[in-house]
Residue, then its C-alpha position, 0 to 999 in steps of 0.5 A: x905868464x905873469x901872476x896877475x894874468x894867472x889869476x884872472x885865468x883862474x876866475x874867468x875858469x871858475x866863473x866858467x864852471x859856475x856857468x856851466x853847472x847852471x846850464x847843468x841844473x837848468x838841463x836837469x830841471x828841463x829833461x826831468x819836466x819834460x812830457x817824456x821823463x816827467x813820470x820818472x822823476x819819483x824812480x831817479x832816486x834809488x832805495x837806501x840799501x843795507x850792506x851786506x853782512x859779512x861771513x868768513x865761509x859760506x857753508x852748504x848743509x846736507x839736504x840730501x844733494x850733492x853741489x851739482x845739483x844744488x847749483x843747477x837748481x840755483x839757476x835752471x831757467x824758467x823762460x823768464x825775464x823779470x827784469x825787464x832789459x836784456x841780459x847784455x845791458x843788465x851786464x852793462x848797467x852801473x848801479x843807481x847813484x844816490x842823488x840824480x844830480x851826481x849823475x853828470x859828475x861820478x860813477x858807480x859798480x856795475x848794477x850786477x856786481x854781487x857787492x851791490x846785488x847781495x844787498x837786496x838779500x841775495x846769496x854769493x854764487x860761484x861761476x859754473x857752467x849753469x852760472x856764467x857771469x857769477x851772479x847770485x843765487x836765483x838768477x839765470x838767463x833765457x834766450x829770445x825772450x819778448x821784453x816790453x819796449x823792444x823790437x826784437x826777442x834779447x836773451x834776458x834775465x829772469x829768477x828762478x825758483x832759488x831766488x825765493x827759496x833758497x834761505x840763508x843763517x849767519x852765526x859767529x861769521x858762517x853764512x850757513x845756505x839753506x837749500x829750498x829755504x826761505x829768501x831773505x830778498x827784497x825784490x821791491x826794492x830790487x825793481x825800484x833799484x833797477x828803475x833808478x838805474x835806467x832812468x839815470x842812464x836815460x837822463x845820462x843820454x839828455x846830457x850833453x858833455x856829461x853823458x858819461x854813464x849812458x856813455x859807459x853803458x853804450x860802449x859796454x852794450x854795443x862794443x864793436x858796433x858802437x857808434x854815433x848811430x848805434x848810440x842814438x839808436x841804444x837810447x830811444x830803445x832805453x827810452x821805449x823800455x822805461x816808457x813801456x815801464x811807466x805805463x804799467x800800473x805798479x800800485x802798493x797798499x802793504x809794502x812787502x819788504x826783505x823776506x816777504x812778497x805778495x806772491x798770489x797778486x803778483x802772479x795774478x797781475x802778471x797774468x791778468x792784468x800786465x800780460x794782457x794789458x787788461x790794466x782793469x784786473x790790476x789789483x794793489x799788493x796788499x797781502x804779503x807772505x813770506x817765502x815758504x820752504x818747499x822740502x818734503x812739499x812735493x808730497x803734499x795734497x795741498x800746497x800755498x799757505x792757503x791749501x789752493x793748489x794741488x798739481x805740483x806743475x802748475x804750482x810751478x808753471x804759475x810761479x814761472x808766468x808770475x815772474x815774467x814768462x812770456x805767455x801768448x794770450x792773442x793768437x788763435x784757439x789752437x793756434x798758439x795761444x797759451x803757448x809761453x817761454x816756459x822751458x816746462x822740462x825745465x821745471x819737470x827736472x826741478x820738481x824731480x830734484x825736490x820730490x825724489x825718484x821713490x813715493x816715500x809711502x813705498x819706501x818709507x823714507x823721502x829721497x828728495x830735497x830733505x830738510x836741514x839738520x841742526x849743524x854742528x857748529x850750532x851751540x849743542x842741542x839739550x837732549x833732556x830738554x827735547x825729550x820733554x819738548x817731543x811730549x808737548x809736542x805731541x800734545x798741543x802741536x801734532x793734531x794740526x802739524x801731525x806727528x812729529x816728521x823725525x829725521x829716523x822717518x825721513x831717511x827710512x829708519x821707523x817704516x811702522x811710524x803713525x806718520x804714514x798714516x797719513x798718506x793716501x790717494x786723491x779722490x776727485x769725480x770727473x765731468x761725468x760724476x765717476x770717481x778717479x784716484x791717483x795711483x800714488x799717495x800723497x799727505x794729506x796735510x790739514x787746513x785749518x780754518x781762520x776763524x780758528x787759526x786767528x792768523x792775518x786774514x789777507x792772505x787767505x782773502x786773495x783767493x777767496x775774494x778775488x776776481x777777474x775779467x777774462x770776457x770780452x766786451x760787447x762792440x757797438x755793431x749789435x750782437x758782435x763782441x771782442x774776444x776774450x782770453x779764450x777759456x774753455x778747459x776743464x778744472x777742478x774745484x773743492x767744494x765745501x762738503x771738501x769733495x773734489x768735483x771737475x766743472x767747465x771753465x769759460x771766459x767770465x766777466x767776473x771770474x773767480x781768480x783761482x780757478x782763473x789762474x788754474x785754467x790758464x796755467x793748464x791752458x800752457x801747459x796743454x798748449x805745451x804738451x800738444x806742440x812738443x807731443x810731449x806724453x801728459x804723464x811723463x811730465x805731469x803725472x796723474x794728479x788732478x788740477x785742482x784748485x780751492x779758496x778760502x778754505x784756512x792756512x795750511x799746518x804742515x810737518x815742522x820738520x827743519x821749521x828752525x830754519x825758517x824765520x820770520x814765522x806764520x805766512x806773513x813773517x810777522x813773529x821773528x822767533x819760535x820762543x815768541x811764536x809759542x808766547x801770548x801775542x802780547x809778548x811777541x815784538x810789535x815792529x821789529x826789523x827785517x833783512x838781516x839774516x843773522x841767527x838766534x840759536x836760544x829763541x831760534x829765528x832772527x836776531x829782534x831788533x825793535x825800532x818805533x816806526x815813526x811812519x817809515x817804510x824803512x830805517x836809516x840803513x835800509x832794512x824793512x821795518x815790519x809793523x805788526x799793527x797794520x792790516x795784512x802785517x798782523x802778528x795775531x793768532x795760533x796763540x797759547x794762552x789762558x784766555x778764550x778768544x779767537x786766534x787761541x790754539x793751547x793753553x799758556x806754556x811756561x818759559x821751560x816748556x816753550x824751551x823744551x819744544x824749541x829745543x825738540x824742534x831744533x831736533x827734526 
């Protein structure tokens, strides 16, 4: 071939593929106008993500379990499917490519390989026999599961209780895993990330001769059954999932970010408004908190940063609906409904791994999950300077933390310690005003009043002002109506004289949300016991489902609390030292995400930013601004100054070190 006809090949070549891309363009600009994708155009952009921080050894801390344990709790299903796909596609899905008009041209790791999933904060887990596919910590599967756009029940992916509960701390290249610790994840940007991802491969499927990503992804769903029919099928079904996604209502007025979530509205929206399709009970998240540490919480009379729950497997059944179980909110009175996905001995099994087999008033000491000791590896603790701290400790943080829960009481060592003191029984009155008490004693934890405290008040407003409709509506054929969701159980309420007194519960068109939320999860598990003819105090024991609201922010006994950065319920301060400085020393916008440790201030390592109106920074962490409503850094204050929100007065730099240094101790 001559030279001349060799380049007029090459043009007619190249014009062909500036043709091409046009018609590319042109395809891309009319899927994404079109009456059915036009609502995904926003969720084709995936979020910018931090890479994960690097460790040379993952290290487990002894708490008092030993490796099977901690990785049945790492991924003891719950009956849930949180990310709303099955689990064959989750397994099948290439992560989201940064700009949507890549997607005809490149490829990208599997969306469930941990180098894209730790992004979002998740921790590295082995395979196992409870971890099949090696995916993170936090993560299991639960057969025939109900999801949102599909005709048929799929095994799906749900999180467990570790995915927010299982902390992590890197210092000098050790990732140290914090067992029932708080998560360092994002699961906001984990949903949009998995929205992108779909809607990518939906819009792959539009593509002709560049449908390469829907493409992978069918042969990897469908394997031998692939085919063009099967194919078609595969992407009206992805096609119907994201619909059923687009549809829900999704609305944020405070973002959460990495380390927080906006668990009570979730929860509440999940059951009231998504469930349901009552889309009206949907209220925007606007009370983001950060995930809490749950050891020695089994024994607590009161639980939630804001003293709401008292009946540990309703706290977790809530948990479970809040991420997704499926709960049956349309059958029959005894005929089903309230009946969910929810493996129950599941969660009986994991409360059973946190409590302890011993009621730690009769044996002195806690047998469950413990809190961390300050390893080793950690610059060595000052002990003068922790003599000094325990005696500010007992001065200024005892009466509302009470006394100090050291590791001599936990394992059994000071049977005479004031801390037992403080155990008792619950005592509540009945529908027929006779008091009961459980049989065995719990700790009775303070709660101390916003108005003292001074903390953000957002959290706390949820319960206290919320409301749902669970009546049903009145039909134009007089005196007929819809039903409602079915309400008609027994709850019990604390009252403000702080009696505990059981009151009837039924639908309601404005109904208060935390008794609500209680007499639906009782409702489940009522449903539960009655099909299984499981025996109620096998698996719930004897403590009453009571439920308060508005009542403060619950102090609880600091023991491992230097593991548990950011500090106060919205993770708004980022160290000890600056949580016992006047808040107007403490950083006002600082980074979240990265988990790496502060040993001196103890907490995370500050990295200030100017927010500049952004949600997050250039590498994709989340950037906290302590001035915004919700995100407040304000109150339990030590300071001179008499105001609201002042618990002590000013410590000096020497006495804020020594009770660091006492608190690294316990």
């Amino acid at each position: 071939m001559s030279t001349v006809a060799s380049a007029i090949r090459r043009l007619w070549w190249r014009r062909f593929l500036v043709l091409l891309a046009i018609i590319v363009i042109i395809a891309l600009i009319a899927v994404m106008t079109s009456s059915q994708l036009g609502a995904t155009i926003e969720a084709l952009t995936p979020p910018g993500l931090p890479e994960p921080v690097s460790a040379s050894e993952q290290v487990s801390l002894d708490q008092g379990w030993n490796a099977e344990d901690a990785d049945r709790f790492h991924h003891k299903a719950q009956g849930t499917q949180t990310l709303p796909i099955p689990l064959s596609w989750f397994l099948a899905l290439e992560a989201p490519l940064n700009s949507p008009f890549a997607i005809p041209f490149f490829k990208r790791e599997r969306f469930s390989d941990n180098r894209y999933l730790l992004r979002f904060g998740f921790i590295e887990s082995a395979e196992s026999e409870n971890n099949e596919y090696g995916l993170p910590i936090g993560f299991a599967y639960s057969p025939f599961q109900s999801i949102r756009g599909l005709s048929r029940k799929e095994t799906a992916v749900g999180l467990t209780c570790a995915a927010c509960h299982t902390g992590q701390l890197i210092f000098k290249e050790k990732r140290y895993v914090i067992e029932g610790g708080p998560a360092v994840t994002d699961l906001g940007q984990l949903t949009n990330a998995l929205r992108a991802a779909l809607a990518q491969t939906a819009l792959s499927a539009k593509l002709p001769f560049f449908d390469g990503r829907f493409g992978r992804f069918a042969k990897r769903v469908l394997g031998t059954e692939y085919s063009d029919l099967t194919r078609v099928q595969l992407s009206k079904e992805l096609d119907g999932i994201l619909g059923a996604l687009i549809d829900q209502p999704a609305g944020i007025d405070v973002t959460e970010g990495f380390t927080r979530l906006d668990a009570l509205n979730r929860i509440g929206n999940q059951v009231f408004a998504l469930d349901p399709k009552r889309y009206g009970n949907y209220v925007n998240l606007n009370a983001p908190v950060s995930y809490p540490h749950i050891w020695t919480s089994s024994w607590f009379d009161w639980v939630q940063y804001d003293g709401s729950i008292m009946q540990p497997l309703v706290r977790n059944a809530g948990e479970a609906m809040g991420v997704s179980a499926e709960l049956n909110l349309t059958a029959p009175p005894k005929g089903g409904r309230f009946a969910s996905s929810i493996p129950f001995d599941n969660l009986h099994w994991i409360e059973q791994q946190l409590a302890g087999k011993d009621q730690p008033l009769v044996a002195k000491a806690f047998t469950g999950l413990n809190a961390p000791a300050w390893p080793d590896s950690l610059p060595a603790i000052d002990k003068a300077k922790a003599a000094v701290g325990a005696q500010l400790y007992d001065k200024h943080c005892s009466g509302c933390h009470l006394p100090a829960l050291t590791p001599d009481i936990v394992h059994g060592k000071a049977p005479d310690a004031e801390f037992w003191k403080n155990f008792g029984p619950i005592r509540w009155r009945g529908r027929d005003g006779q008091e009961k008490q459980t049989r065995e004693s719990v700790l009775n934890v303070k709660i101390i009043k916003q108005s003292h405290i001074g903390t953000d008040p957002a959290q706390g407003d949820v319960l206290r002002n919320r409301t749902v409709d669970t009546a049903g509506s009145e039909l134009a054929r007089a005196g007929q109506s819809s039903p409602g969701l079915g309400l008609d159980i027994d709850v019990c309420q604390r009252k403000a004289d702080n009696t505990l007194d059981t009151i009837h519960l039924s639908d309601h068109a404005m109904q208060l949300y935390a008794l609500a939320l209680g007499a639906v999860v009782q409702s489940g598990i009522d449903e539960w016991l009655r099909s299984t003819g499981t025996v109620q105090a096998e698996i719930e024991g004897d403590r009453p489902n009571c439920l308060a609201a508005g009542f403060g922010y619950k102090a609880r006994p600091l023991n491992g609390v230097w593991a548990t950065a950011p500090f106060l319920h919205n993770g708004s301060v980022p160290t000890i030292y600056d949580l016992l400085s006047p808040v107007a020393e403490r950083p006002q916008v600082f980074l979240l995400g990265e988990p790496s440790f502060d040993p001196v201030r103890v907490g995370i390592v500050t990295r200030t930013v100017a927010p500049e109106g952004r949600t997050y920074d250039g590498k994709g962490y989340f950037i906290i601004d302590t001035s915004r409503p919700a995100n407040r850094n304000t109150g339990h204050e030590f300071s001179n100054e008499k105001h609201e929100g002042v618990i002590g007065p000013a410590l000096s730099p020497e006495e804020r070190n020594a009770i660091i240094e006492f608190l690294k101790s316990i």
